[in-house]
N, C-alpha and C positions, 0 to 999 in steps of 0.2 A: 468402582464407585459411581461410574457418570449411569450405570443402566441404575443401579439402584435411584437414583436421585431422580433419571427423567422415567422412570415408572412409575412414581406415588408426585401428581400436582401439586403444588405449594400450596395454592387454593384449597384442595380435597386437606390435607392435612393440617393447616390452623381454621380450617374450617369447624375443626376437631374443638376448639379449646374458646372460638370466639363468635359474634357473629361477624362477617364480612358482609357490607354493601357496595354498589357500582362506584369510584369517586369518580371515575371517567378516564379516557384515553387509555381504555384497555383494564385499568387498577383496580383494587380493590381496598374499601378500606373498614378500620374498625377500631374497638378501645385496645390499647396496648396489654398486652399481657404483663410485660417487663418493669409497668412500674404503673403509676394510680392516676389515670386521667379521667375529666368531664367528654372533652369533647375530643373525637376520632384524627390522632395523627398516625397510625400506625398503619403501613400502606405495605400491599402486595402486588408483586407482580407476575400472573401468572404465566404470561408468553417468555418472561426471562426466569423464570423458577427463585424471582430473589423475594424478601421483605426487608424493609425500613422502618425505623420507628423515627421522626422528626423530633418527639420529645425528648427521649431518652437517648437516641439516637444507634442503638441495636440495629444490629443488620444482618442480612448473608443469604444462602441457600436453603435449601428442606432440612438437612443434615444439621445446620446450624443453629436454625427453629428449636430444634427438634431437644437437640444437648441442651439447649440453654431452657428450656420450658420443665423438662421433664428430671434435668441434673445427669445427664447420662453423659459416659464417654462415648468417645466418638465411636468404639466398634458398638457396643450395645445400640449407637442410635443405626447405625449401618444395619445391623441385624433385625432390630424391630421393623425398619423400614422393608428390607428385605423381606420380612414375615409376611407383611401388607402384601407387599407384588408378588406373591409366591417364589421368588427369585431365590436358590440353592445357592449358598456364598463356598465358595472353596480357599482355599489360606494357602499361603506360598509354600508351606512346606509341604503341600499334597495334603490328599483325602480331607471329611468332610470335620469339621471344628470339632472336637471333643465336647460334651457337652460340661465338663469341669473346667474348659478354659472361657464358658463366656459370662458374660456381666451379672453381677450380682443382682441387680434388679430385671431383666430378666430373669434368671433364676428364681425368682422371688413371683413374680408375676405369672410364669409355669406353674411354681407348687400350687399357687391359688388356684388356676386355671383347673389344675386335675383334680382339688378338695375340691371345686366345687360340680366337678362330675358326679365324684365321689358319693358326695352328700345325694344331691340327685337320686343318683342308685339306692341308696340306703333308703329313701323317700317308700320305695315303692313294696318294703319287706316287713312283714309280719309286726315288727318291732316297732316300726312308725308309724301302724293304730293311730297311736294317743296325737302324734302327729297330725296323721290326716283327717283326724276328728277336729282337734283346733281350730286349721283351716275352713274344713265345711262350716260348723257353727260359725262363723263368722260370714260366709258367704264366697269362699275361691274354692271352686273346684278342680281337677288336674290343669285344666288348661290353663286357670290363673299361674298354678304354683309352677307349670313347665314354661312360661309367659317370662314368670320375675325370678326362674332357678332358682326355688327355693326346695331345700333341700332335708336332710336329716342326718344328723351325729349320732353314732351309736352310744349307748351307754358304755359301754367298757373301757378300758384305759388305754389303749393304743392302737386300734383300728386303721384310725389314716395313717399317723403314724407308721406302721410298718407298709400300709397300703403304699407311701409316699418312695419311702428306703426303697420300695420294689421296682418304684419308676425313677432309680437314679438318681435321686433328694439325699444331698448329706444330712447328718444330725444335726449340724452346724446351721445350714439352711430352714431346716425344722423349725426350727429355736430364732434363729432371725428373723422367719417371717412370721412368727408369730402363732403360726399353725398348732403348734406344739411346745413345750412347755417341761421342764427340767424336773423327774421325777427324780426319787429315791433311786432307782436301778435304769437311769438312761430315760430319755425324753418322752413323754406320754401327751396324750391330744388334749390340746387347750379346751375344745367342746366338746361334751360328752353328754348324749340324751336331749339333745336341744332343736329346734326347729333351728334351719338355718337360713339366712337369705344374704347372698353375697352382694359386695357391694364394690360397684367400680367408680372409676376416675372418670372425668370428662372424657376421653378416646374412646373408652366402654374397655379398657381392662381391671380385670377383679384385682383389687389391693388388698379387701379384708373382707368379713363377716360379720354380722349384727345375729346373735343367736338368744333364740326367748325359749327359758323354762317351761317344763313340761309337766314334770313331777312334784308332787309335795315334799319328798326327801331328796330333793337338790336343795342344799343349802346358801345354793349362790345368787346371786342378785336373777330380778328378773329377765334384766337384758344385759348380756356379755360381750361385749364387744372385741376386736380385734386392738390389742394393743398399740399405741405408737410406733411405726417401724420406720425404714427408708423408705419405704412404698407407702407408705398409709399415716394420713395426719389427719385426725377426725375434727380437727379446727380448720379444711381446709377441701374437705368431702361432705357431698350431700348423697342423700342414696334416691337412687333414680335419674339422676341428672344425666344418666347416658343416654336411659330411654327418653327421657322431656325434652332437652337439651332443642332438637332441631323445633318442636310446637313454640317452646319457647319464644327463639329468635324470629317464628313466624307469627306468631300472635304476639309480641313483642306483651309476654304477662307471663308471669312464676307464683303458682300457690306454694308455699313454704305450710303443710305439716308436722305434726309431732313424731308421727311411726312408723314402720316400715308397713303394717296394714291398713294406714291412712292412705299410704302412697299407691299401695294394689288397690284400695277402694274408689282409689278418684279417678285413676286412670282407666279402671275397669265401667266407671260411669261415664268415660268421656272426658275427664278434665284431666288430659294429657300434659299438662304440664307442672303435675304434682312433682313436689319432693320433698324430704326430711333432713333436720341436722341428724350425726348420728353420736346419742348419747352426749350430748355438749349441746351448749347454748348458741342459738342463731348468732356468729358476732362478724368482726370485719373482714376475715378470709371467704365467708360468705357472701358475703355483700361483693367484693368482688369479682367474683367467681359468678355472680349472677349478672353481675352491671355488663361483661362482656359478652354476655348475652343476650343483654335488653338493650345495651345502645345504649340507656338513659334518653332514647327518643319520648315526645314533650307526650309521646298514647301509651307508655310503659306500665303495668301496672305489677305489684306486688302485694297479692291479697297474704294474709297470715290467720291458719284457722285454728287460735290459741284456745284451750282450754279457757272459761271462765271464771274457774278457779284460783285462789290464791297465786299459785302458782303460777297459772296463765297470767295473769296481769302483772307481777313482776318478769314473767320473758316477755310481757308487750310494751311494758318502760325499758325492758334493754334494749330492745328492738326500734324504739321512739329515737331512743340517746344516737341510733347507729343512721336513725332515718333522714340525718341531712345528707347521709352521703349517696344516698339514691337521688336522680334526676326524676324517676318515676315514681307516683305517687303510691302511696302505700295503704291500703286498707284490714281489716280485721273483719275475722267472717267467726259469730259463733254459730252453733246450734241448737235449736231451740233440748232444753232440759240438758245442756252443754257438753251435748253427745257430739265425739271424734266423727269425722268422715264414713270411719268402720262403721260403729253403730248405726249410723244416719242410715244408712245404704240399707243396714241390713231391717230396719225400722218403717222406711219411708221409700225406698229404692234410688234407683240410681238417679231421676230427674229430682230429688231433694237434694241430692250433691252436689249436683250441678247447679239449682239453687243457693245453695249455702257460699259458694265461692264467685258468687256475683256479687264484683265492689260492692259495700255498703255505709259502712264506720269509718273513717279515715283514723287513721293507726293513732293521727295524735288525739284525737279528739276522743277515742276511748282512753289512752294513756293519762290521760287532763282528767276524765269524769272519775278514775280509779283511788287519785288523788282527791279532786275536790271533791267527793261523797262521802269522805272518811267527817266530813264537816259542816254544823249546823250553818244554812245559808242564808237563814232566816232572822238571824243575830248581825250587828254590824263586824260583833268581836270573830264569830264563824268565817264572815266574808274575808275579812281579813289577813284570819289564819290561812284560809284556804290560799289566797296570793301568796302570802310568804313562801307557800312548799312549792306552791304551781311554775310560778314566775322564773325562777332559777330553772325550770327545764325547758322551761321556752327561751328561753337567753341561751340555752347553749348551738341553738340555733344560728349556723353559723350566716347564712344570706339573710339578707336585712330584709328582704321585702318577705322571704316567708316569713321570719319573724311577727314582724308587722303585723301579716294575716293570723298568725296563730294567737297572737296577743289579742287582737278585737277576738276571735272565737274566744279566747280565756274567759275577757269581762263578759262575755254572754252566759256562759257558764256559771259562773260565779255569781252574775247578777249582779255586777258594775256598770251600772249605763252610762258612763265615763268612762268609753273607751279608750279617747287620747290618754287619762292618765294609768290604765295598762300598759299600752304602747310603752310609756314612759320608764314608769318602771320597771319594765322588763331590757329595754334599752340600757339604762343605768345598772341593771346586774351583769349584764355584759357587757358591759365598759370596765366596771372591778374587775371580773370576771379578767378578761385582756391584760388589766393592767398588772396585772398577779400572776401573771400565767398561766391563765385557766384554773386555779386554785381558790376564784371566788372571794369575794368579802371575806375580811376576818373572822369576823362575826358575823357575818350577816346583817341587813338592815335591821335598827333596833326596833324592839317590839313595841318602844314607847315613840316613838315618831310615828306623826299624822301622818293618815294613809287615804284619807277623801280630804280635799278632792285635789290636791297639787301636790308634788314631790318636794321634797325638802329645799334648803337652801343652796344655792350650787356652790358658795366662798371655797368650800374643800377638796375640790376637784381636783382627780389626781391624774387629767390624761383627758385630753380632749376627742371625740371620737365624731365626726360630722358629716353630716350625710350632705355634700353640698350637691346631689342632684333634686334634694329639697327645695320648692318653692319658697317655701316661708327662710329656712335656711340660706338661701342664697340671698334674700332681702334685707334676712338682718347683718348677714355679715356685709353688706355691701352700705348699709345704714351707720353700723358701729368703726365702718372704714371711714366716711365723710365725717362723723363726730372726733374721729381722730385725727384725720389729713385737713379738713374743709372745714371745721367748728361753725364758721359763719352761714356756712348754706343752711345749717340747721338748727340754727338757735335759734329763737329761746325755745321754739315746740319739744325738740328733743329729750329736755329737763324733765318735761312734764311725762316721757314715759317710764310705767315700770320694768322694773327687773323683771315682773313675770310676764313681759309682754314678748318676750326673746325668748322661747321655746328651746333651743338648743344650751344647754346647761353653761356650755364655755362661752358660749356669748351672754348669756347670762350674768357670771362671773365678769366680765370684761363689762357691760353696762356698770355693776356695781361698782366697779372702779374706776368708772368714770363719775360717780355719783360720787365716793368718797374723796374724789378729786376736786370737787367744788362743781362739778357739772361740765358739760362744752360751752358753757361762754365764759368760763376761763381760759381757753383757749383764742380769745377774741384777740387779746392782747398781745402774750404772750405762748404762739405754740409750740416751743421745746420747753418750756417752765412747767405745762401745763403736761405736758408728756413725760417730763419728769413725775408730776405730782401723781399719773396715773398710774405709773408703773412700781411707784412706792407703795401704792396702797393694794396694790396688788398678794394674795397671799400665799403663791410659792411659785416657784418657776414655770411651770406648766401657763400658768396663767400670763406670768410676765413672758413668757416668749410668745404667747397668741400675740398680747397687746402688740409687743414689736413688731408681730408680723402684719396686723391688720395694718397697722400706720406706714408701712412701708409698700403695701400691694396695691398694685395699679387696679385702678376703676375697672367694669367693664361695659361702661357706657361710654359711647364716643363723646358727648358732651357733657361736661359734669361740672350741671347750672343750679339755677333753681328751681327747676323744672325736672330734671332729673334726681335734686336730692326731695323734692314733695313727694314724687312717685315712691320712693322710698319712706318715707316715713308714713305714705295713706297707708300701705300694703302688710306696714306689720303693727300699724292702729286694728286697719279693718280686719285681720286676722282674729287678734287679740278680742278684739268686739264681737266675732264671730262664735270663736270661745266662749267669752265669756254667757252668753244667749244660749248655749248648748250645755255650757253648766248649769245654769239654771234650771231651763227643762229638763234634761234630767234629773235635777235632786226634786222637781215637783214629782217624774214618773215613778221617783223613787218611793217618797212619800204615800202616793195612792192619794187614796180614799183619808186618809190619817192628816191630812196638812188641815191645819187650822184657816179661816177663812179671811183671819186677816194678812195673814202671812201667805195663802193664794192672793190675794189681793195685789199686795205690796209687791209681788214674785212677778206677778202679769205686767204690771205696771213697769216694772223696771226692764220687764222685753219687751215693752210697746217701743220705752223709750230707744234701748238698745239698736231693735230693727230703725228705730228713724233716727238715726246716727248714722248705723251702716248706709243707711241710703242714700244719708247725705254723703257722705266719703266717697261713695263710686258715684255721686251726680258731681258733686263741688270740690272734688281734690283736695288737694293742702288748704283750701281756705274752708274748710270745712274742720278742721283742725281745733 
């Protein structure tokens, strides 16, 4: 076992399935195959033939890799290894292995290996005409189709079949791997009359076939693919990804097409790093299957050149819902008159294909316009609509600051110059969203609740969710902590703010109950009476455990005077007044040409005064109050 192990590098072999980079001191590193990570703990060593995973914490030699990645026992991984190094394995009891005592998925990866000579062969005979007519009309001539083995099935019933029996294939084997298929009188070829193009695994061995009709009286679907087997999970395979696989990792970028003559079309124009689901939806065995290939470094790119058809725009929202879990950013590439890669090429040639899959749309921002165009934008009732359906797919957006970013692109969209209360509401659907399980509102937000220009009332809050690396966020809660520890540093000014001046919902919530508490200079006198009153008025626990919390959590200012509780309360006035100047302007921008002149008037005048407010706040502090 020790030649087989030191003839195939640890390196050269998961180099097979990931990318690896230098981490230093000889190592190597990259995404784990073993289980789902962001960032690279899964480390090689190849001067000692070992890997480690630090997250999952898998470990071992090539042999070990090799069983645990591909499910093999241990003689099939010995044997495949062995195949690699040309190395002849002998068995203790003399002479060379029988070939009925080794591993079923070998066996299984053989029969593919010879259908698809097979096929090949058949490619070049009278019968496959109509065959190699397909191809030419399209643009691959021999060298394409000897390039991506693409092959041809005979029309008849048992061809490979017995071709298989003659090299050794049980009927059993037939029938497992899918090759073949359970007739009336004994096993018959699953493809018959079909162009073929085989398709392998990350290593580059064939596990199945993707076969497209030829004839008018095939009554079978246009594309047949290889059924589910132990080799072959088409939720879990891209076709090409043997040949793209190294462009990939070195252009750290993966075009995702529809077909397998998308994928000979891009590659034959140069964009080596095509590949296709096959027959199944882009979903999350792909997504990882590519992630360890792209690193999720901050240059990755993932272009998708979806149809713009119905069709394509429900796989570019599956593809939206899957795209938090790329680190790499994601784009959509159609083509003009929403011709495939094939067509394009054969249209426009090969530098239009190479055009066509040059970033351009970012995946959500088509995904968004799919949605909001179904909707008049020109009506407040339209705009409206249009957030209700949008905003739940940007909420499920699971980091906060994309979030964020894709909520202002929403309101651009839509045409709410009120971005913060996008932000807002997209926020608050992912807090239900959490607080439910990811099951979302029961209802949904009601279609009779104001939607311009602030979010509802927060009393009902079922789950505080708080971004305290927030500026404004960290002022207020450091505000509503003195109104509850220190009442005196901040009375009487405190009284006089609103609830909507607290942006974050639970602090919101917790102002209000200070308010239905009689305010903070109830607390002048007496402050557990008054901590009592707040935490009574409080309206479910979620809220009553903040309150607790705020009143018991240390400052974190070193001195906590009067000087440090004004800094606190200019910061979320002048917020507030910052706000409120930006709603204004916008509901004029909104407005146009349409605002009556006395209500422009009245509108200017109340940001004249706004801006000399602010101004005085950051010249005059608290006594600007």
């Amino acid at each position: 076992m020790k030649a087989v192990r030191d003839a195939v590098p640890i390196d050269a072999v998961v180099s097979e399935y990931l990318q690896l980079r230098n981490a230093g001191g000889g190592n190597l590193k990259g995404l784990c195959p073993f289980h789902d990570e962001k960032s690279p703990s899964f480390q090689v060593s190849p001067s000692k033939g070992l890997f480690h995973c630090f997250g999952c914490q898998e470990g071992g030699d090539t042999i070990a890799f090799v069983m645990k990645i591909d499910h093999l026992t241990f003689s099939e991984t010995v044997e495949r290894l062995a195949g690699k190094a040309g190395i002849t394995l002998r068995y203790e009891e003399g002479g060379y292995n029988p070939s009925h005592q080794r591993g079923e998925r070998i066996r299984l990866v053989e029969a593919h290996k010879a259908a698809a000579r097979f096929y090949v062969d058949q490619l070049d005979g009278p019968e496959a005409e109509i065959g190699r007519k397909f191809l030419a009309e399209r643009g691959f001539d021999q060298a394409a189709a000897a390039h991506f083995g693409v092959g041809y099935s005979p029309a008849g019933w048992d061809h490979l079949t017995r071709h298989l029996r003659g090299q050794g294939f049980s009927d059993k084997e037939l029938i497992t791997s899918g090759l073949s298929q359970d007739g009336r009188r004994g096993p018959i070829d699953r493809f018959r009359g079909r162009l073929m193009w085989p398709i392998s695994d990350t290593s580059g061995e064939i596990v199945g076939f993707g076969a497209r009709k030829l004839r008018d009286d095939d009554n079978g679907p246009k594309y047949l693919n290889t059924p589910d087997t132990s080799i072959y999970k088409k939720s879990q395979v891209l076709y090409g990804i043997d040949l793209a696989k190294k462009d990939i990792a070195k252009a750290s970028r993966a075009v995702v097409v529809e077909g397998y003559t998308d994928v000979m079309a891009c590659h034959l124009a140069g964009v080596t790093t095509a590949v296709a689901t096959c027959g199944t939806a882009f979903g999350n065995d792909h997504i990882k299957l590519l992630r360890r290939l792209l690193m999720d470094n901050g240059s990755a790119r993932v272009i998708f050149t979806f149809d713009g058809d119905s069709a394509g725009q429900k796989a570019a929202l599956r593809a939206f819902e899957d795209d938090q879990k790329f680190a790499a950013e994601t784009y959509i590439a159609i083509a003009p008159d929403n011709m495939d890669p094939c067509d394009l090429r054969l249209a426009k040639g090969d530098e239009a294909v190479r055009d066509l899959v040059e970033p351009r749309t970012p995946l959500f921002e088509f995904a968004l316009r799919q949605i909001v165009g179904r909707y008049d934008l020109e009506t407040p009732a339209g705009r409206a609509a249009a957030l209700d359906e949008a905003a739940p797919v940007v909420a499920k957006i699971k980091t906060s600051s994309v979030q964020r970013e894709v909520a202002v692109q929403l309101a651009g969209l839509v045409g709410i110059l009120d971005q913060e209360f996008v932000v807002r509401r997209v926020a608050q659907i992912a807090r239900w969203s959490r607080d439910r399980g990811d099951r979302g509102p029961a209802r949904g937000p009601s279609r009779d609740a104001p939607r311009y220009p602030a979010p509802a009332a927060p009393a009902g809050l079922s789950g505080p969710a708080l971004n305290l690396r927030s500026p404004a966020h960290r002022t207020e809660r450091e505000l509503l902590k003195l109104a509850l520890q220190k009442p005196a540093l901040v009375s009487p000014a405190f009284d006089a703010y609103g609830v909507d001046e607290f942006t974050a919902p639970p602090y919101a919530a917790v102002r209000q109950c200070i308010a239905e508490a009689g305010g903070a200079e109830q607390g002048l006198a007496e402050t557990r009476e008054y901590l009592v009153s707040v935490l009574d008025a409080a309206p479910d626990d979620t809220v009553r455990n903040l309150v607790t919390e705020l009143a018991v959590e240390v400052f974190h200012g070193k001195s906590i005077d009067e000087t440090y509780a004004g800094m606190q309360l200019v910061q979320v006035r002048l917020r507030a007044v910052d706000r409120r100047i930006d709603d204004v302007q916008g509901s004029l921008a909104r407005l146009g040409s349409n605002v009556a002149p006395e209500h422009l008037a009245a509108a200017q005048n109340e940001v004249w005064v706004l801006q000399q407010y602010a101004q005085s706040l950051r010249s005059n502090g608290a006594d600007a109050l």
